[in-house]
N, C-alpha and C positions, 0 to 999 in steps of 0.2 A: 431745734438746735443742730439737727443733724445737717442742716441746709446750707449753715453756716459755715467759711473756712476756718482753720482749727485757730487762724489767727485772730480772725474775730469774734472767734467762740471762745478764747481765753483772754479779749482783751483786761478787761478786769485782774485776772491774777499781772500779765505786762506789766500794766501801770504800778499795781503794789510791787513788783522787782525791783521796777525804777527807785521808787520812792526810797525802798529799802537801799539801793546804788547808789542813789543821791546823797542819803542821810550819811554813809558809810563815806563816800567820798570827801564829804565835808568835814567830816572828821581827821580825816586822811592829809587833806589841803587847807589845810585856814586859812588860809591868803587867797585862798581861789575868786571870790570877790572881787582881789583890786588884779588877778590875772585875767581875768574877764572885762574887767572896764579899762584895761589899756585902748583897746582900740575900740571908739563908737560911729556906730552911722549913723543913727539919728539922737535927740536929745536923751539920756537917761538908757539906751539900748546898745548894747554892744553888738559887738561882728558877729561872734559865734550864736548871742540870742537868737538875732537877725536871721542871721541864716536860719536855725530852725525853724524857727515859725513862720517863714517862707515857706519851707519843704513839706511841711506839716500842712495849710492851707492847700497849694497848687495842687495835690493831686487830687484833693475834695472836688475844687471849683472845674477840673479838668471834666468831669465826670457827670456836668446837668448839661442836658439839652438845650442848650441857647435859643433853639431856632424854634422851639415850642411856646419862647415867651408871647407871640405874638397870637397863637392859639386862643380860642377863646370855648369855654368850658360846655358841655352841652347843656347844661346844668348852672345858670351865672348864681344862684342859692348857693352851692357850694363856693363859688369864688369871693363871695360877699365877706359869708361866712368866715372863711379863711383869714382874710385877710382882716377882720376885727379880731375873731381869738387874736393872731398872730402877734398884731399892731396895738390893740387897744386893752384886749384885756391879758395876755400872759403877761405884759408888764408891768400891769395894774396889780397881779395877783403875787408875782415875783416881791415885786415892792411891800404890798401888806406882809407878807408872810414874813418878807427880813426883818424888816422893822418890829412884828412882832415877836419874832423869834428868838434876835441879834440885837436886841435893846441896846447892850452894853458893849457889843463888840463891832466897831463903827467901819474897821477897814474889810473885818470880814461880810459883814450887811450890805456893803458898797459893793465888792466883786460879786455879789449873790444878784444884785441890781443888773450889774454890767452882765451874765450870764442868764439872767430874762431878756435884756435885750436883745442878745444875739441869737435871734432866731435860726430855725431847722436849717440845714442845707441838705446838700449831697446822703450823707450818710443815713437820714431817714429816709431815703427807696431803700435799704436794706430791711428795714421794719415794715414797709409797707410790703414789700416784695413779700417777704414772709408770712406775713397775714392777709396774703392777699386780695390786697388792696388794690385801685386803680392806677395803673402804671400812667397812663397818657396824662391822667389828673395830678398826680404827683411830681413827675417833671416838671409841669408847667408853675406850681403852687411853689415849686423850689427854686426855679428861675426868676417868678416874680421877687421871693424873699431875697434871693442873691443882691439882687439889682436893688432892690427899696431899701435895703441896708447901707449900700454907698449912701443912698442919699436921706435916710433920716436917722441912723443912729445915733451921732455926735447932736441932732437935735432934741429927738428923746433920751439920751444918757445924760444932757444938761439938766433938761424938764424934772426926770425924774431924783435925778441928785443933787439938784440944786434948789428948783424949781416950786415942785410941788411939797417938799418938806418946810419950806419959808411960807407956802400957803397954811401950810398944817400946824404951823409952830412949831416943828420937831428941829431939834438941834444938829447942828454941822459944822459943829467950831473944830476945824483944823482941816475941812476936805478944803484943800485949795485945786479948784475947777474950773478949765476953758472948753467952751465947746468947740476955739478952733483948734484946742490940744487933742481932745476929742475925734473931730473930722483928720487932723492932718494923721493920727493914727489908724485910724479905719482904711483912709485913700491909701496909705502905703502897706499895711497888712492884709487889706482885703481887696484894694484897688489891683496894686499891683498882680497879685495871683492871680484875680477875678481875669484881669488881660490876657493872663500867660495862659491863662485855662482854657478861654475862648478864641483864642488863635490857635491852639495846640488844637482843640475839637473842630474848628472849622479848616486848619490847614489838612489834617489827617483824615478826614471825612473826604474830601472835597480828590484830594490825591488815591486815596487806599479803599474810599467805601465806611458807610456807618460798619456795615458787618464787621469788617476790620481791628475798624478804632475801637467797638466796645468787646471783642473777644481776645483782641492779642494785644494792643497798647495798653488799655486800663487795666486789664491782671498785673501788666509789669508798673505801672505807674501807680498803682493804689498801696504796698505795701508800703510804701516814704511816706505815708499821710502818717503811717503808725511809727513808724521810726523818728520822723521829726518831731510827733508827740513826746513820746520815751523819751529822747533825746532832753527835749526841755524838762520833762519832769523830771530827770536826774540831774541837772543844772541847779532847778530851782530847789529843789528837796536840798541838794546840795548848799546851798547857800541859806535856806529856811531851818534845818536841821538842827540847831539849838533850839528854835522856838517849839518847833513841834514836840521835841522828846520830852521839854518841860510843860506845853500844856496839849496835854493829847486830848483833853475830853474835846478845845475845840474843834477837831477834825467831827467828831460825831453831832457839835451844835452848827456845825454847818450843814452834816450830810441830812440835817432833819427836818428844815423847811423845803431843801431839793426834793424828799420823799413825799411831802405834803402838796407841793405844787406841781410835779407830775401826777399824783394822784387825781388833783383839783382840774386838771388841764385835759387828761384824755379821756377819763369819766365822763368831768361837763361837756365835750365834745364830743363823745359819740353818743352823748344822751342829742344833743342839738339833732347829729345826724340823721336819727331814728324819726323825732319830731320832724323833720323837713324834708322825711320821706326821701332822703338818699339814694336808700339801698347799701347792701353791708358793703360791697367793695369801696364805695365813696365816702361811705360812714367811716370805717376804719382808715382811709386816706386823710379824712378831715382831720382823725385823735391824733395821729403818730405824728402829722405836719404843727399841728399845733403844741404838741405837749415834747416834740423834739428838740435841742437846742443846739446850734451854733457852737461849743464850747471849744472850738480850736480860735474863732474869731476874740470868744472871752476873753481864753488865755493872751492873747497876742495885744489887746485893748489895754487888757491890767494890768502886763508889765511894761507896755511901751508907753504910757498913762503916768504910775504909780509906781513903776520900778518891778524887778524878778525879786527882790526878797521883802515885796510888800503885802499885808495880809490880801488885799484883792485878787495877786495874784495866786496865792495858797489855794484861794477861794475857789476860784476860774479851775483850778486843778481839780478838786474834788468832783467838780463837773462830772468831768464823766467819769468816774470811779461809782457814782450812785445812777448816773443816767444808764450807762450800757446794761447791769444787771437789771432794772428795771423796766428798762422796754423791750429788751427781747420779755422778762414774763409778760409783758402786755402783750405780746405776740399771743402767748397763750392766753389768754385772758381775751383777745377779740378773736379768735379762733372757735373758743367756746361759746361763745355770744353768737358766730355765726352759727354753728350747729342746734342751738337754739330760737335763735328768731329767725334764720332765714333755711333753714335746712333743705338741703337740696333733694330734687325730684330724684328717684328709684331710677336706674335706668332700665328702657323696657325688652321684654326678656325675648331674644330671638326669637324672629319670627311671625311676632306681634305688632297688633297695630294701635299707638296711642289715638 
């Protein structure tokens, strides 16, 4: 914890501030609703939303090495790997768990869906970095997801909420779903950044040096990822604020499939990594990529989708309120694992010859 800055070492209490800011403000504004939807950019999202979860995104995507995508792993098991957890089955496992969990609560089961889908980015190298983990292998596992996400989320976010539950027979009477409502929000939430990001890292590298860009631009550029967060959770808390204060247990049945599917997610994956002979640093790269989630892309899906005072976007919220306390103790938790299975040589004692 000590490793961490004290800002992402308290993100957790932040977020409950906001909440608590939001909750207050909407009691404060009751009209704040129709002062927010005077002016819209896109369908169903206002200016001030807009902007947040722009400013919230850009500093994430500013932040992956772009020019690693085209790297290729020394190890391609590990990339295989990756990219099934990441692709095939966290959203397999996201999906079971709502649906078993969230039977009866169909907008919050849905943003739980949208927040499987939106896999790792930027912000797990802070878990891998911590546990140290493979730095070169994490960039690149986090550039691929950046980039696969443009192009298959609104196909799997139809699949899995439209899709495969009409396979299943489970009911969906009232989700009204496009998957080109889908893409056209992903391209301009994650699109847009995703460009701003990668011309900021390629123009600032290319002028100033990587040293540069990643010791004195991104210190200043990473606090607005937490600020445009904050920002929106007191928006939405703000405008959610009745439903929450009268039903609070759901906050706790949502936060308890997110506990079950991170558990299910970095376990089963660092169990894979042991089995395919990794080694700890790749192993613990493989759990935190896999079992990390996108939850700025969620939020920004669910309410530009579904509306800012709809349960998905509640949903998309809670995200990381459970994910960050969570994966920093996996920190600890694959730290121990290494002093156990992989425990490192003695060093030898002056003078000596191993």
């Amino acid at each position: 914890m000590a490793r961490l800055s004290l800002v992402n070492r308290l993100l957790p209490v932040w977020i409950l501030v906001a909440m608590a800011v939001g909750i207050g403000l909407g009691r404060a504004v009751p009209s704040l609703n129709r002062h927010l939807n005077a002016v819209q950019v896109t369908s169903g999202t206002s200016l001030p939303i807009f902007v947040g979860l722009l400013v919230m995104m850009y500093p994430v995507l500013a932040k992956v090495r772009y020019g690693q995508v085209g790297a290729v792993t020394r190890d391609r098991r590990m990339l295989v790997a990756s990219l099934v957890l990441n692709w095939l089955v966290g959203p397999a496992v996201m999906f079971a768990l709502a649906w078993a969990l969230l039977p009866d609560l169909p907008t919050y089961r849905t943003g739980l869906i949208i927040v499987g889908l939106a896999r790792c980015i930027a912000m797990v190298l802070i878990w891998n970095d911590l546990s140290c983990g493979d730095r070169e292998a994490a960039a690149v596992l986090v550039a691929l997801n950046s980039l696969f996400q443009i192009l298959m989320f609104s196909v799997l976010g139809y699949f899995y909420l439209k899709v495969l539950p009409g396979w299943l027979g489970l009911s969906t009477v009232g989700l009204h779903l496009s998957m080109g409502r889908i893409a056209e929000t992903v391209a301009i939430f994650l699109g847009v950044p995703l460009v701003a990001g990668f011309l900021t890292r390629t123009v600032g590298e290319r002028t100033k040096g990587r040293q540069w860009y990643e010791t004195r631009l991104l210190p200043r550029l990473g606090p607005f990822a937490l600020y445009g967060l904050l920002y929106t959770i007191v928006i939405l808390f703000a405008l959610q604020g009745h439903t929450i204060t009268t039903h609070p247990l759901d906050v706790a049945r949502i936060a308890l499939p997110l506990l079950a599917y991170f558990a299910v997610m970095w376990f089963g994956s660092f169990l894979l990594g042991e089995r395919l002979g990794l080694g700890y640093a790749r192993t613990a790269t493989l759990a935190f990529t896999a079992a990390g989630n996108n939850f700025e892309l969620a939020i920004a899906v669910a309410i530009g989708v579904f509306g800012v005072t709809s349960g998905q976007a509640l949903a998309g919220v809670v995200g990381p309120l459970i994910e960050v306390p969570v994966l920093v103790s996996l920190v600890y938790v694959a730290l121990w694992f290494r002093r156990r299975l992989h425990p490192q040589p003695e060093p030898a004692a002056p003078g000596t010859r191993r």
